[in-house]
C-alpha positions in Angstrom: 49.2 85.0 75.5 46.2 87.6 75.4 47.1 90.8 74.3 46.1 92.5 76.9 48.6 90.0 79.5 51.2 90.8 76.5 50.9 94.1 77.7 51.3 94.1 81.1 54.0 91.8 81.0 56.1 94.2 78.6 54.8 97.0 81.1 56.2 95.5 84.3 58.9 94.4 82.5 59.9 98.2 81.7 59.1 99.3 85.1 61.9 96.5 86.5 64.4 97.7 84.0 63.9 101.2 85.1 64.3 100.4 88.5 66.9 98.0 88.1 68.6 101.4 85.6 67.6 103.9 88.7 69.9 101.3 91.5 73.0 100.4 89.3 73.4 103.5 87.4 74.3 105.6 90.3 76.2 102.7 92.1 78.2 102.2 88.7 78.8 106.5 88.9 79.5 107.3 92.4 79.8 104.6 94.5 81.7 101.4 93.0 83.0 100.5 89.8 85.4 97.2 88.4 88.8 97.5 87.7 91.1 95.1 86.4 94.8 95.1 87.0 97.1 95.8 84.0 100.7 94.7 84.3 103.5 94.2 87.2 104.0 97.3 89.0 101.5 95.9 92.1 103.2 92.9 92.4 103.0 90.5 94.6 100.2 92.3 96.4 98.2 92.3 92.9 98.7 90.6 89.7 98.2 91.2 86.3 94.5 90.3 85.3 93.0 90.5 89.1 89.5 91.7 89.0 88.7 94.5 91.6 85.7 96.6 93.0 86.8 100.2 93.8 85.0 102.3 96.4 84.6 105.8 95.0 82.5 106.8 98.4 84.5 107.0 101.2 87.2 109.4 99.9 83.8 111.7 99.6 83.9 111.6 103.0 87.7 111.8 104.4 91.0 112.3 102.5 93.0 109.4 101.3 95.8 107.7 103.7 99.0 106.6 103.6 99.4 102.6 102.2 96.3 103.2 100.6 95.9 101.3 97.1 94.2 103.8 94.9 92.8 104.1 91.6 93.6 106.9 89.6 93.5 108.9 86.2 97.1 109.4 85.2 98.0 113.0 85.1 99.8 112.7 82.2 96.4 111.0 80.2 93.5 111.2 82.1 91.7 108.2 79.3 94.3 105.6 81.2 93.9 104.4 84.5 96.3 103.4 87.1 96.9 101.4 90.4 99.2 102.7 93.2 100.1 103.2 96.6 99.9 106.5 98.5 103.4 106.5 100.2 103.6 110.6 100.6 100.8 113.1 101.7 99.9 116.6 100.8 102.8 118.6 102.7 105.3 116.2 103.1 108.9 115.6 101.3 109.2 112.1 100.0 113.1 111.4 99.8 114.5 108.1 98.4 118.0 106.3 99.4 118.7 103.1 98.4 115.7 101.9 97.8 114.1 102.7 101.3 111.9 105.5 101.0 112.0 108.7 103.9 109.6 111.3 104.7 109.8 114.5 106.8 106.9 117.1 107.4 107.7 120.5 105.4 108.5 123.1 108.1 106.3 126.3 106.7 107.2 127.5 103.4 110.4 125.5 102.9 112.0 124.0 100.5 113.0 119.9 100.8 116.3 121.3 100.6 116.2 123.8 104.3 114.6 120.0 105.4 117.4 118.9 108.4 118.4 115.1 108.1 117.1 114.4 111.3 113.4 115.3 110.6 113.2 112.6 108.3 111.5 109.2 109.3 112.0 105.7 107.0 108.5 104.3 106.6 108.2 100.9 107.1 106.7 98.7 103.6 106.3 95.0 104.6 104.3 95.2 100.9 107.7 95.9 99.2 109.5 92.2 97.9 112.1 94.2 95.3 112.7 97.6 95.9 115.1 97.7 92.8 118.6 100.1 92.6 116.7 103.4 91.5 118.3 106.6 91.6 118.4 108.6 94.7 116.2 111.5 94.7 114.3 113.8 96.9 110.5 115.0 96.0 108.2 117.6 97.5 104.8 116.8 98.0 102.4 119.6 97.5 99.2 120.6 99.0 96.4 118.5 97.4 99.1 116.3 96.2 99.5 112.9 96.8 103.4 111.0 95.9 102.6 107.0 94.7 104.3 104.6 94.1 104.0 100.7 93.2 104.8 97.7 95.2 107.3 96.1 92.4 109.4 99.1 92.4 111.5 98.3 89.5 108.5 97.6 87.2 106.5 100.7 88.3 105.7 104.1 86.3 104.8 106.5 89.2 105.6 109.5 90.9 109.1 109.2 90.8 108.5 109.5 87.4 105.9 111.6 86.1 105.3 113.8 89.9 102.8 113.8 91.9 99.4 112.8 91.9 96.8 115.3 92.1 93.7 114.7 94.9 91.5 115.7 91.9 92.6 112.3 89.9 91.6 109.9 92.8 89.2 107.8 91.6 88.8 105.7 94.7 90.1 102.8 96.7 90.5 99.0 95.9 87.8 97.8 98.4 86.9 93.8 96.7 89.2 91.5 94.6 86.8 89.1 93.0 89.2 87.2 90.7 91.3 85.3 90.5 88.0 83.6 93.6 91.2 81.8 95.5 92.3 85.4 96.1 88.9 86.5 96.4 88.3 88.7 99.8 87.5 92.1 100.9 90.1 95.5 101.3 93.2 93.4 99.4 96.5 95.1 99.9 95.3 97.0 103.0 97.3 96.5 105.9 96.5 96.7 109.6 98.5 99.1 110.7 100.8 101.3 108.1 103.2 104.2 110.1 107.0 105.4 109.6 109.4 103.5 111.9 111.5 105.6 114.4 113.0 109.2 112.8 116.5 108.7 111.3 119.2 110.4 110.0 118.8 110.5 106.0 122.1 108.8 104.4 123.7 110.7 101.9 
């Protein structure tokens, strides 16, 4: 090859890897980035060693919701990253009972505890195959605070646990699961429709 081809070639290669550097980098930073699932506590929605591509955009543009599967840094040690799902929002109180899990809106300034039984509501989590025989307990959900959990409740570290999830650690939603390819298929976990069933009285 002439030099002078030699040189072009090494020049439009340099400009392609620029551009090529210009498009992924900021994808890679602030739109999407791969995640791979580490242990249980998602099963059976996802399994250990499932690939995923999370969406770190949309939550730019509206807060996270409840059944949402989010990515997170965990509070505790924001190197390690986790998978969960948002069962309480910012403002609520999150109480558990046997396994099911209530919540009830915080009336002003209260406490959970000024929180009547009746203003509680079951939610309704088709995910959920073992909901374990966990304590009972009752948690406050601040502002900018989000209360997750995992879908294999026995196996799951989460807020029952180590509290609540700050909106500052979200990360971003799991929008693609491209392995294992006979899973393979946009917005996994997601469901169609995710809302508390009728308001009950919490049992005791």
């Amino acid at each position: 090859m002439p030099e002078a081809h030699r040189e072009n070639f090494f020049i439009e290669l340099l400009k392609f890897v620029l551009v090529a550097a210009a498009i992924v980098v900021p994808v890679r930073l602030f739109v999407a980035q791969p995640f791979i699932v580490s242990g249980a506590s998602m099963d059976p929605t996802f399994n250990n060693g499932q690939y995923l591509i999370i969406d770190e955009l949309s939550y730019r543009l509206h807060e996270p919701e409840r059944g949402d599967v989010v990515i997170f840094r965990y509070p505790r040690g924001p190197k390690e990253f986790f998978i969960k799902r948002i069962v309480g929002l910012p403002g609520e109180t999150v109480a558990i009972r046997n396994g099911v899990v209530y919540v009830a809106k915080n009336q002003g300034s209260g406490s959970a505890g000024i929180i009547g039984n009746d203003a509680f509501t079951k939610l309704d989590e088709p995910y959920v195959v073992n909901r374990g025989n966990g304590a009972d307990a009752t948690h406050p959900v601040g502002q900018n605070e989000y209360f997750v959990m995992g879908d294999n409740r026995p196996e799951s570290s989460d807020s029952r646990i180590w509290g609540m999830l700050p909106r500052a650690n979200i990360i971003g939603y799991a929008y693609l699961r491209l392995l294992p390819l006979h899973k393979l298929g946009i917005f996994p976990g997601a469901l169609g429709h995710y809302s508390p069933t009728d308001t009950a009285a919490l049992p005791q």
